[in-house]
N, C-alpha and C positions, 0 to 999 in steps of 0.2 A: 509425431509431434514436430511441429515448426517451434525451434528456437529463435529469438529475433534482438540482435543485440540494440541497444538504442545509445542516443549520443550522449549518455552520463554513462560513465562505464561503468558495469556490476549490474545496471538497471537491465532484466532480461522481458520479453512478451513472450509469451508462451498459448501458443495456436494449437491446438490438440487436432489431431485426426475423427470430426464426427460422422458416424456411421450413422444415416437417416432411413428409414423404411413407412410403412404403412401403420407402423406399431408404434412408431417414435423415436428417439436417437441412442446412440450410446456412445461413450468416449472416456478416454484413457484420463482420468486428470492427475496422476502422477504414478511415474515410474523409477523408481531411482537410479535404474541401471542407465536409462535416455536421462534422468537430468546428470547424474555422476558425467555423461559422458560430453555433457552442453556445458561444466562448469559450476553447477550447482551442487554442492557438495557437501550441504546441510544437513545435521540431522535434524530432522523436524518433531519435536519432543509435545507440543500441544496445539492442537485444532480451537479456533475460536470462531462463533459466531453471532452477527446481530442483524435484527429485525430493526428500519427506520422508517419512517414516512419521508413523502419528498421534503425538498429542501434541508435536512437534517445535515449540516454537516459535523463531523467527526475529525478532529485533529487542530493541528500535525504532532501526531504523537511519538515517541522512541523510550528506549528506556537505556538507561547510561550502561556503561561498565561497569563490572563483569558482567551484568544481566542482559549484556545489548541482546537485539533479538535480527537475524533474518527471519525475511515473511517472503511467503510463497500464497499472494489473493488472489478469492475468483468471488463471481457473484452467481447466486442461487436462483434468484429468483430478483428481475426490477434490472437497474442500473444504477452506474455510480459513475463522477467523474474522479477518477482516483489520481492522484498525486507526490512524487515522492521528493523531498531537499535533499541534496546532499549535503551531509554537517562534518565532511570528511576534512579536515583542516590543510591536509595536505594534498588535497587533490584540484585538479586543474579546475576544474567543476564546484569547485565547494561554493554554496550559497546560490546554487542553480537547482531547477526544478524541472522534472519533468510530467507531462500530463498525457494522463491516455482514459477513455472509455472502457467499462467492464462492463458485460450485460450477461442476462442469462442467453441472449439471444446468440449473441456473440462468440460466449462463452471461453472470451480468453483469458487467461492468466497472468499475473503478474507477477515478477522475483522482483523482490528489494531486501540487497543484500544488510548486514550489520552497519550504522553508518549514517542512518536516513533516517527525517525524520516523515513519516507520513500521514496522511489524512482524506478522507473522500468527502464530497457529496453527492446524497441521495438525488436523481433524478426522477424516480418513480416512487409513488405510493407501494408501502411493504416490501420493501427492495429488503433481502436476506444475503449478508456479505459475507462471507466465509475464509480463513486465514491461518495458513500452518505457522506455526511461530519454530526456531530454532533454541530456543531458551525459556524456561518459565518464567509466567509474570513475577515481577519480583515489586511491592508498592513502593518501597526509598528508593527505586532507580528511576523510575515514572519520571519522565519531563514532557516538556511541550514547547511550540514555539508558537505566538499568536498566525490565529490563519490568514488574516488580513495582515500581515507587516507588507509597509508601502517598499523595504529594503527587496523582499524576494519579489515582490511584481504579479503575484497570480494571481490568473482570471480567472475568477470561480465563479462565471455568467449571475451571481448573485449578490448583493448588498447587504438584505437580510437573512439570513440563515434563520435554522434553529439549532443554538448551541447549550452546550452544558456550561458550568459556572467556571466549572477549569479551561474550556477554550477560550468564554471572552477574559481571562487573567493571563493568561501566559504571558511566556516572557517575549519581547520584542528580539528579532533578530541581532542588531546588532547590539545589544546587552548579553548574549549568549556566550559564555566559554565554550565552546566544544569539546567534548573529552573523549574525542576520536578523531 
């Protein structure tokens, strides 16, 4: 596995080694003793996954303290343009974002550590996202930040989405305490 640090620190890509033949592929998508030894040093306590249609986006979700969660995402099946803030108050980086591609094609990986908050969009019909979390969901720690705040700047190649009721509400970035 290729670990790949990127320029928010904590934020890792993670390239698996695929083995392709006549029959199909196969590959390693976690090993703890390779991420223990890249930095990642999570335990990862619950797998989550969702089924969306294109244009669907999801986020920017996190969940506060104590419940905060590192996430270790890959996709299944489709793509996503996946995205993570950092809501880290003391970091050089804070109220920065970073953007990468996840496909099945691809099939790379994402770390975002405790800190962040994140959210994708669906590029393809039936895209299945898949996502170790470090802590269980917990509902009173749920927050969100709206996906279009003009403060963080991302381009989500889209205008109209399809959202849930809690993304078009959320809170505007700079109305946010952070409490990490």
């Amino acid at each position: 596995m290729k670990f790949i640090n990127v320029e928010i620190e904590g934020l890792i890509i993670i390239e698996p080694n695929v083995f392709e033949d006549e029959r199909g592929y196969f590959y390693e998508s976690y090993n703890k003793d390779d991420f223990f030894k890249n930095g990642i040093k999570d335990l990862f306590v619950q797998d989550n996954q969702s089924l969306s249609q294109r244009n669907v986006l999801r986020g920017l979700h996190f969940q506060k303290p104590p419940f905060s969660q590192a996430k270790l995402i890959r996709v299944v099946q489709g793509s996503v343009l996946d995205i993570a803030v950092d809501l880290r108050k003391d970091s050089k980086t804070y109220g920065q974002h970073y953007a990468t591609e996840l496909s099945a094609l691809n099939k790379r990986m994402f770390y975002i550590p405790k800190g962040f908050a994140h959210g994708f969009l669906t590029l393809e019909d039936n895209t299945i996202f898949s996502y170790k979390c470090s802590d269980f969901y917990n509902k009173e720690s749920e927050d969100a930040i709206l996906w279009n705040d003009k403060d963080l700047n991302i381009n989500w190649g889209i205008d109209k989405p399809v959202l849930s009721k809690k993304d078009k509400e959320a809170c505007a970035f700079n109305q946010y305490v952070t409490p990490f």
